[in-house]
Backbone as numpy.savetxt, mean C-alpha at the origin, in Angstrom:
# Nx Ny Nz CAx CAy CAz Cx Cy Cz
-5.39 -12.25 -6.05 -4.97 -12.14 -4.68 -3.88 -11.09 -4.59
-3.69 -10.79 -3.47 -2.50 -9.64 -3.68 -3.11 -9.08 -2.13
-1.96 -8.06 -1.29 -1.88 -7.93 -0.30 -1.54 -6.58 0.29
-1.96 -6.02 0.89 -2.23 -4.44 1.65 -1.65 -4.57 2.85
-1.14 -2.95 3.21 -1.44 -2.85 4.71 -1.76 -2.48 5.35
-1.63 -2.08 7.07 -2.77 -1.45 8.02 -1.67 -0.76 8.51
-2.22 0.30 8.98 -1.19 1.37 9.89 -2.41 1.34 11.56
-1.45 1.22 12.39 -2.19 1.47 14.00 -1.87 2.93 14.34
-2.78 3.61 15.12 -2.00 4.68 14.88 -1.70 4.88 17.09
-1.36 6.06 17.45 -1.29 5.87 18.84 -2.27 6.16 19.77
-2.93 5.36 20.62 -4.10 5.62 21.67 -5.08 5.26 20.62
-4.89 4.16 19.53 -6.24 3.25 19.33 -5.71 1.85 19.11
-6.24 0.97 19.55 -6.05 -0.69 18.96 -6.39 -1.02 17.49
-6.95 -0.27 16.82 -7.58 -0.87 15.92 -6.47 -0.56 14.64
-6.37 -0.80 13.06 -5.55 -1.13 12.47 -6.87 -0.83 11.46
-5.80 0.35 10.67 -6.90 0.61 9.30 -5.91 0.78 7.83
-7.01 0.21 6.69 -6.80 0.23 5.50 -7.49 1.07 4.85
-6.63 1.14 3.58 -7.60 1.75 1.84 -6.98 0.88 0.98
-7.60 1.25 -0.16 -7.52 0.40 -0.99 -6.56 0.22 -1.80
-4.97 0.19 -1.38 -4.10 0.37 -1.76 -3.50 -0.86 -1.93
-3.19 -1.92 -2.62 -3.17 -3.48 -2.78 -1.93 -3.89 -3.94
-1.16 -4.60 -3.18 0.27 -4.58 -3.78 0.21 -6.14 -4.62
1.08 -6.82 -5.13 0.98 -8.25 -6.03 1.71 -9.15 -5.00
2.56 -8.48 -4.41 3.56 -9.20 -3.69 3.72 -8.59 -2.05
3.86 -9.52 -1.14 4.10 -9.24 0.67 5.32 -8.36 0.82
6.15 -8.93 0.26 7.28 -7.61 0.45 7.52 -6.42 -0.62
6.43 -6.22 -1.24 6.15 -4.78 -1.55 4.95 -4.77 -0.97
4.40 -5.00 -0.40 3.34 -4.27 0.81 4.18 -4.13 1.80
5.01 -4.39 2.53 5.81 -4.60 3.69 6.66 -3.46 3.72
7.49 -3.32 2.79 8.05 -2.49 1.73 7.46 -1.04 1.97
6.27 -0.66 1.53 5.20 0.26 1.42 4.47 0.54 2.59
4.80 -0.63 3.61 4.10 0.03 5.08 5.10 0.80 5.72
6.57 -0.05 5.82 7.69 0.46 6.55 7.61 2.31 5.60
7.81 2.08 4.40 7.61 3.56 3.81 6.81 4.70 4.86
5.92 4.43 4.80 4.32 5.19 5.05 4.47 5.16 6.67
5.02 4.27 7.55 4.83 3.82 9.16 5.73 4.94 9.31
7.30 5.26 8.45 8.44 5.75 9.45 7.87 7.90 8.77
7.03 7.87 7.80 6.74 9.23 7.46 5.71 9.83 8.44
4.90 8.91 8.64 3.73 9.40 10.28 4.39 9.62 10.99
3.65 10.97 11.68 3.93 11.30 13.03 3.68 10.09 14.13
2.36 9.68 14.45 1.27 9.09 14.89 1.27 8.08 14.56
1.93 7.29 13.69 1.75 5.87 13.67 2.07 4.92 14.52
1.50 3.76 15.22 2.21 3.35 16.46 2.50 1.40 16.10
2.15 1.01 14.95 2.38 -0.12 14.27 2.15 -0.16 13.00
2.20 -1.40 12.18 1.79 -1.61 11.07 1.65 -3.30 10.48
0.99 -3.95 9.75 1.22 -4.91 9.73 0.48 -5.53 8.13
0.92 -6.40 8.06 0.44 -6.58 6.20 -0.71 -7.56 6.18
-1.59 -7.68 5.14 -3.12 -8.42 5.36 -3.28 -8.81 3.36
-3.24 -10.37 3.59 -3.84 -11.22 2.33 -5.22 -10.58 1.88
-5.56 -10.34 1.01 -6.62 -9.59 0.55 -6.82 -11.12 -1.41
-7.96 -10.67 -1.28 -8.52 -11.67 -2.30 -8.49 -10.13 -3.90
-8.86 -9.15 -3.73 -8.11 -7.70 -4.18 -6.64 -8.02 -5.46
-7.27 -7.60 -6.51 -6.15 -7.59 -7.59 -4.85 -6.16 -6.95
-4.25 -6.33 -7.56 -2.99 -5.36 -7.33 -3.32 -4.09 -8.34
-3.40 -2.85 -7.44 -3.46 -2.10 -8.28 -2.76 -0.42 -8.00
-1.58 -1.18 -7.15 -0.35 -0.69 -6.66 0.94 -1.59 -7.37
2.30 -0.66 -6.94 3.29 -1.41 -6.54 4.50 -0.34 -6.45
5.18 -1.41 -5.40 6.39 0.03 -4.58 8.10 -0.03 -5.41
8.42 1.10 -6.28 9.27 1.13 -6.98 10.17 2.30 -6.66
11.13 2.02 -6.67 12.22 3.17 -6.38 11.59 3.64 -4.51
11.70 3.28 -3.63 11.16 3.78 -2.50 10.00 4.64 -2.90
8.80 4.64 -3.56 7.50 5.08 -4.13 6.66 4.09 -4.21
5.35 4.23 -3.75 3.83 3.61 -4.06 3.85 4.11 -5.44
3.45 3.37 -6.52 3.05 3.77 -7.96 1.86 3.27 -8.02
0.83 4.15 -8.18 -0.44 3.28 -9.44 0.04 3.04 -10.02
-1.55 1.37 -10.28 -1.36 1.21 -11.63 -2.10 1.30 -11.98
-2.03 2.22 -13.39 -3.85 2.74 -13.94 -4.03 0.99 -14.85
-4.66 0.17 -14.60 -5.43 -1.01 -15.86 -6.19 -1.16 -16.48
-6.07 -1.30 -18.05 -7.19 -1.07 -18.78 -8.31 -2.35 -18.29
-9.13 -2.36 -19.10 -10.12 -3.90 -19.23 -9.33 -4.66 -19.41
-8.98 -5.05 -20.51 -8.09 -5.82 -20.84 -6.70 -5.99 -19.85
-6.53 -6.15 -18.87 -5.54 -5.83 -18.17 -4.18 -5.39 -18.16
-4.02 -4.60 -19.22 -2.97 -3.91 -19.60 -2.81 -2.61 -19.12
-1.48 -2.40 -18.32 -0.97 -0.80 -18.16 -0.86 -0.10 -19.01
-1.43 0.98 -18.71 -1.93 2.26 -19.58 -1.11 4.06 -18.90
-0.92 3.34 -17.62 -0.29 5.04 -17.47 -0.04 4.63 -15.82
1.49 4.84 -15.46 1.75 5.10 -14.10 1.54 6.25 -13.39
1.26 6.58 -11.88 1.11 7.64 -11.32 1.62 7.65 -10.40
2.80 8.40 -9.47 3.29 8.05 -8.39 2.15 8.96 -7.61
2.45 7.89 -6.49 1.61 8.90 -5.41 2.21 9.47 -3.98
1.94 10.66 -3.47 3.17 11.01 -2.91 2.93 10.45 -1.62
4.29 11.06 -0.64 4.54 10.51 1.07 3.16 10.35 1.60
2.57 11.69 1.73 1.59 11.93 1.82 0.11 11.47 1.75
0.01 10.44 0.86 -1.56 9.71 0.45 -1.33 8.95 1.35
């Protein structure tokens, strides 16, 4: 389980994701406020329980991959920028 969020953007109702999925609500929360205050166009945001392993997490004010092997072991971080 683990938890994502949605950005609204302005002049639509609707609320969209990717597959960006945190372990914990307040690093998704964390990671929306990030991403909500860098849009131009964003006009909400809000966080969503997902059944989705974590394969994010927000460190130092940064979204980081996490690359996981099979075995579920970290193998290599990647920040990803303002921008994604």
């Amino acid at each position: 389980m683990g938890y994502r969020y949605t950005i609204r953007v302005y002049d639509d109702p609707q609320f969209y994701k990717n597959a960006v999925v945190f372990a914990t609500k307040a690093e998704a929360e964390s990671a929306a406020l990030n991403k909500f205050t860098a849009w131009t166009q964003a006009a909400g945001w809000r966080v969503e329980e997902t059944k989705d392993a974590a394969n994010y997490k927000f460190e130092d004010g940064q979204i980081v991959y996490l690359h996981l092997r099979a075995d579920g072991q970290v193998v290599n971080l990647k920040t990803v920028g303002a921008g994604s």
